[in-house]
N, C-alpha and C positions, 0 to 999 in steps of 0.2 A: 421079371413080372411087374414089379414095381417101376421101374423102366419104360415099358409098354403102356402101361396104363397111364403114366406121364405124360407121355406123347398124347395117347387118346385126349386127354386130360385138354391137352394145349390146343389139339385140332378142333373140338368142339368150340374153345374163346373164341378161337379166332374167326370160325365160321360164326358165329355169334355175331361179334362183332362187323364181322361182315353184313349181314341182315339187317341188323337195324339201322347201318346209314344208307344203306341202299334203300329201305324203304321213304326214311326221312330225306333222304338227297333228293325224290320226285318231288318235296316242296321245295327244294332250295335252290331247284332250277327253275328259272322262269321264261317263256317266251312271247314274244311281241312279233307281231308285223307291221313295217311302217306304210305310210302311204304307196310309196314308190314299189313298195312289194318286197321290200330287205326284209329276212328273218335276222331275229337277234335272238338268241339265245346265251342267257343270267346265268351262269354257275356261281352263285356266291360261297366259297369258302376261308376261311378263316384262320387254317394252320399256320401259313406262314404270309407274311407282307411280300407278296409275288405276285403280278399280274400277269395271265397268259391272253393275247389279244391274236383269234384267227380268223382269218376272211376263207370261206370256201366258195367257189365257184367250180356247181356238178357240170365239168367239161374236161375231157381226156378223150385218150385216142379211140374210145368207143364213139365221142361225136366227128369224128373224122372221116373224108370221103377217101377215095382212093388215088392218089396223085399227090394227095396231101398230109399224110401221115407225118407223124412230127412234131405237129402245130401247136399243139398245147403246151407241150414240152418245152420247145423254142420259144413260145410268148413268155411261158415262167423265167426263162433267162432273161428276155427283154425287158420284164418287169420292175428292173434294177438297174435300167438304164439312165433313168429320171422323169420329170416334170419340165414346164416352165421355171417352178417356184423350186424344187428338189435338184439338182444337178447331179451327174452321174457321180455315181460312190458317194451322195452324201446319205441316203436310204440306212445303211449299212454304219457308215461312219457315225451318225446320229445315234443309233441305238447303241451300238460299242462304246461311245464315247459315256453313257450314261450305265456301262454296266450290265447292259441288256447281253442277248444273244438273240436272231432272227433266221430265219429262212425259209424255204418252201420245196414245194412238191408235187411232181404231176405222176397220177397214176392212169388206170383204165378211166375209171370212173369219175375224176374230178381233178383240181388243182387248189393247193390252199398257201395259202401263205403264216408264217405266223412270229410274232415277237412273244419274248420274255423278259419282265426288267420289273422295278420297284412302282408299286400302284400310283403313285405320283405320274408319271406318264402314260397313264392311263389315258387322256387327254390326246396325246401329241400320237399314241398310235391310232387314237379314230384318225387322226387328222393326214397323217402319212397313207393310209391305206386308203383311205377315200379321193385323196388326190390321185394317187396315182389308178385308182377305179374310171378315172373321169379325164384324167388331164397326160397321161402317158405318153411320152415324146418316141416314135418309131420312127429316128432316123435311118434313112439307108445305107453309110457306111458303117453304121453303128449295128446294122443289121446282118453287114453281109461277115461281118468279124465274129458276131454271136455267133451264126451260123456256121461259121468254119468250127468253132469250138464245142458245138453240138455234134459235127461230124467227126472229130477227133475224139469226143466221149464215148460216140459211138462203137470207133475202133477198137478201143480200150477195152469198151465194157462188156459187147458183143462180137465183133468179127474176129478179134483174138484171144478171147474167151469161150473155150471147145464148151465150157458146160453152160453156159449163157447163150450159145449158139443151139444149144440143143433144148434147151428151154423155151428158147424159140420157135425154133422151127416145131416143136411141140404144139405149141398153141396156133401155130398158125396151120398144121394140118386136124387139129381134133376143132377149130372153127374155120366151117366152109363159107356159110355168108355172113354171119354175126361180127361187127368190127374188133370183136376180144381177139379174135384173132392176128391183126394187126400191133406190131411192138408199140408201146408208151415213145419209143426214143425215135419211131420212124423207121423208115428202109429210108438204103444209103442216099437209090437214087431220088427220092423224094424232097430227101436234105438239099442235092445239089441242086435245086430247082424248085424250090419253094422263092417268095419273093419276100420286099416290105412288103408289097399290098397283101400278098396273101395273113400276112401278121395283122394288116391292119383291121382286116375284116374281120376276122378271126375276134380282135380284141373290139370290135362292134356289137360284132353281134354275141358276145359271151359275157363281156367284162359289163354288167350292170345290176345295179339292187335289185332286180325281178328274177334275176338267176344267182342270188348269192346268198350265204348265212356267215351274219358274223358271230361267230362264239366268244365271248371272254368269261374268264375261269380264274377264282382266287380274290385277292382281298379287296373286293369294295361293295361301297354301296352301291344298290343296283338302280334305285332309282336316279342318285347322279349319272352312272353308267350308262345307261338309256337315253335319257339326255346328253351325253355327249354324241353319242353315234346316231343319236338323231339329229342335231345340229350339225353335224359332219357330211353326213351320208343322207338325210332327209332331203335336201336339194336336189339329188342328180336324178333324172329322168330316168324314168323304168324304159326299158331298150323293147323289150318284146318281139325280138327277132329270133327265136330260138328254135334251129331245127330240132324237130321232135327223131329219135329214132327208134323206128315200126319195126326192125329186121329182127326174126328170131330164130335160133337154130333150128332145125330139121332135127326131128330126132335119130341121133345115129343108129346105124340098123347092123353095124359089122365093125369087127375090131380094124381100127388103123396101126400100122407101123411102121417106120421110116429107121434107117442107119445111115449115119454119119459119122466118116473119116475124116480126124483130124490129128493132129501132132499132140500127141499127151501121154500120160504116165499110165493111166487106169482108166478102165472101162468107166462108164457112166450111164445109170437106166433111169431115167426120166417118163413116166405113168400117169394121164391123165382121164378121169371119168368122167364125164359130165353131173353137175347136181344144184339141185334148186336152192336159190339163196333166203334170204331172211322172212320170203312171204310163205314159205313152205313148213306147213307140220312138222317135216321133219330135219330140219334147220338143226333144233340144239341135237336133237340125236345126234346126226350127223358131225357136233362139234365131240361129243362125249368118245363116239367110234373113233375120231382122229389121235383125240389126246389115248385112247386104250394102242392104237398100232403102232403108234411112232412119233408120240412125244417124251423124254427122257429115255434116259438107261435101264428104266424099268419098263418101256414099254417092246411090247410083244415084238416088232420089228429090232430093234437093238438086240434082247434078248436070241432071236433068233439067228440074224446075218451078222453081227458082230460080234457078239460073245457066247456064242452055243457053235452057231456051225463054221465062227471064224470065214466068212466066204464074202463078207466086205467089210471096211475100212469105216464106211459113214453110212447112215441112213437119215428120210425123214420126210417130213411131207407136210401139205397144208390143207386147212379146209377153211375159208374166211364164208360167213353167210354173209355177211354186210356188205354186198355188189348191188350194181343197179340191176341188172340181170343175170340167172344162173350164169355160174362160174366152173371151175376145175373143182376134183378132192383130187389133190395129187400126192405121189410117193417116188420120191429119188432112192436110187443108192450109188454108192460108189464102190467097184469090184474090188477085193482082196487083187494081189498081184499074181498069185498063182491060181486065180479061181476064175471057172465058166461065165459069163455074163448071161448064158441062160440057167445056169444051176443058181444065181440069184435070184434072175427074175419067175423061177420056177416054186422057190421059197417064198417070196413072198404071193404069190397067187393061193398056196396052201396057207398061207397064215388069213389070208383073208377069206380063204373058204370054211379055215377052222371057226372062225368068228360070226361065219353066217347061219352053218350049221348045230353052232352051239354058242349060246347068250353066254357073255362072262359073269363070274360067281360075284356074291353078293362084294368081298372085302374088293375084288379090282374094280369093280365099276363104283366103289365107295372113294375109293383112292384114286378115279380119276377126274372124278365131281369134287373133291378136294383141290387138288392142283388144280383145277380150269377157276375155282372159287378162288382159292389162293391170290393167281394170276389176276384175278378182276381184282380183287384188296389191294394187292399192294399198286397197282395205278393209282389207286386213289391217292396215294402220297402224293402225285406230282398235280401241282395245276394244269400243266404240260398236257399229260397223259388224260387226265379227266376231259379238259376241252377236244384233244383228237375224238377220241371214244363217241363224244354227243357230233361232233363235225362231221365225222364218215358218216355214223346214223344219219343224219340229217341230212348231208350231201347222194347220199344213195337214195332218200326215201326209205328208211326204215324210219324216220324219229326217233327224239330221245326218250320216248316211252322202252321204246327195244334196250335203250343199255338202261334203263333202270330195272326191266323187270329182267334181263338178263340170268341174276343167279336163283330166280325161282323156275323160269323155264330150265334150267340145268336140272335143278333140285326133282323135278317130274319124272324127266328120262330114267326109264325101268330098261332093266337088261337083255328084254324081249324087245324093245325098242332097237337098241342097238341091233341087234343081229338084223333085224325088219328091215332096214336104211341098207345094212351091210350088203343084203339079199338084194335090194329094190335099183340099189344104184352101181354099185361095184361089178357088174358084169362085165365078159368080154364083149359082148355087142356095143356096149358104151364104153368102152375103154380105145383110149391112143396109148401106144406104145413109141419112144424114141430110144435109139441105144446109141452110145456116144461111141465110135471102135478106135481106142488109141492107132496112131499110124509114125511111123518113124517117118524122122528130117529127109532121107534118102528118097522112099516113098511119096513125098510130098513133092520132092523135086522133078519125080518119072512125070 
């Protein structure tokens, strides 16, 4: 008893503590727009002498036409090819050499880049990142080597990966005209037949301060910080080429589902619903229903297919609000070896029916606004993690109002909410269904 109350005891500090730097961190972020149209956005914190310095540029394969998927992808490798002034591998070699760490990222939604290293170079990252914003060398044999290495990722990460192949082919049937439907990394034949020029346009028309926010996160002053990435970045000419894209799903009106045979050990069910992202009412609901079905060992899906009815191995699933445009709630699992891939996907339909039919009790939907709070706290230890958090916001169009007010919009959602989202969105009319069906080496060969 004494035990419990402990606990209770620690869960409330630490939501506590939670609170009141989130309320105080909306002062201690600050943002500016420069002339040119660069957002900058000031995290100044203070725990540790760490600078995290990110550039986002909102372009990914949602701004991709069809021919050309890929593109964003491939420019982020090009990225590190050099300047006039930067030579190839010295980007990399300069941060390493000073103790930093760097890299980058391209998703649907955006591409960012980012370093980490001691606030003294705080300086020399405006300076690396705005060169290569403006001054980017896309040679042609330099390009056509990138791109073989893109097509070999490719292979790796997708065509001989059965459950990445079904994750795909996933989204590209639960979106019919929306470009989410299209992979981050491209289709094959895209790769072979993308050019320099297509990169160069590409980095034309995307790579400029009117489509970009730099984030830095951690120990300085913000008004030198400002001044640097305006002396940096204030020069280069706002681009204002940016295709806008108008396309929006159709609403699905019938359940989809596709199978796919491949060489593997265990079935694989891959579940996607359609649901609105961070401009929708029911956004945090929607985050509180995902952490209750299938996040940890306590959650209802694990509970059910893994350690009650034994009848899969893994479960889990995602709901991200912070897209440019509605996205997926999705739910994986992976089959036990002696069990139905439709007696799994048959349990988990009843568990999300259980949850629409009836709101969870006060203690689970307590303990699931814990852990999602938990989860925002402890980011806050990293400069890293704080700067992503305001960059996606602010890369999608959410702003960083959305991660500051973050754990009060949780703190709202009532357990009639939840069930509301669970009823409103989770149907079969809105659902894609993919089932991965293991297939032996022999069969592969017929």
């Amino acid at each position: 008893m004494l035990c419990n109350r402990l606990v209770t005891l620690l869960i409330s500090t630490l939501l506590a503590a939670l609170l009141l730097p989130a309320e105080a961190r909306a002062a201690k972020v600050r943002s500016h727009t420069l002339e040119n149209g660069l957002k900058v956005v000031l995290v100044e914190e203070h725990k540790a002498p760490v600078v995290t310095f990110q550039v986002w540029y909102p372009v990914g394969s949602r701004n991709e036409v069809v021919g050309l998927t890929g593109l964003s992808h491939l420019l982020e490798h090009l990225m590190f090819k050099g300047t006039p002034t930067v030579g190839k591998g010295e980007y990399a070699r300069m941060v390493s050499a000073r103790g930093g760490s760097e890299n980058a990222m391209t998703s649907r939604d955006y591409t960012a880049y980012y370093m980490t290293w001691a606030p003294e170079y705080l300086p020399l990252s405006a300076e690396l990142e705005a060169d290569r914003m403006r001054n980017l060398v896309l040679d042609d044999t330099e390009f056509d080597l990138e791109r073989n290495v893109v097509r070999e990722e490719r292979r790796m990460r997708i065509d001989d990966n059965p459950i990445m192949s079904t994750v795909e082919q996933m989204y590209a049937t639960a979106f019919m005209a929306h470009p989410y439907g299209q992979p981050v990394i491209g289709w094959m034949s895209d790769l072979e037949h993308l050019t320099a020029e297509d990169a160069r346009r590409h980095y034309r028309t995307y790579y400029a301060p009117d489509n970009a926010v730099v984030v830095v996160a951690g120990d300085f002053d913000p008004k030198t910080a400002l001044a640097e990435v305006r002396r940096q970045f204030g020069p280069i000419p706002a681009g204002g080429g940016v295709r806008a894209v108008h396309t929006v799903e159709p609403e699905q009106k019938g359940e989809r589902r596709l199978v796919l045979k491949r060489q593997a050990q265990l079935p694989f069910l891959f579940m996607g619903y359609h649901a609105p992202n961070w401009q929708s009412e029911d956004a945090h609901a929607l985050v509180v229903l995902a952490q209750i079905l299938f996040e940890g060992k306590r959650s209802r899906m694990y509970q059910r297919l893994v350690f009650g009815d034994r009848i899969a191995v893994d479960e889990g699933g995602e709901y991200d609000p912070v897209t440019t445009d509605p996205e997926l709630f999705y739910i994986y699992a992976v089959a036990s070896p002696d069990a139905d891939p439709a007696t799994v996907e048959a349990a988990i339909h009843e568990e999300v029916a259980r949850i629409q039919a009836t709101p969870p009790e006060a203690r689970e939907l307590e303990r699931a606004k814990n852990q999602i709070e938990a989860g925002y706290l402890l980011a806050q230890d990293s400069m890293f993690y704080q700067a992503m958090q305001y960059g996606t916001a602010e890369a999608t169009g959410a702003g960083s109002g959305y991660v500051d007010d973050f754990p009060k919009q949780v703190r709202r959602v009532t357990a009639e909410d939840v069930s509301r989202v669970a009823r409103s969105w989770l149907t079969p009319e809105n659902r894609t269904v993919a089932l991965m069906q293991p297939i032996t080496a022999d069969e592969v060969s017929q």
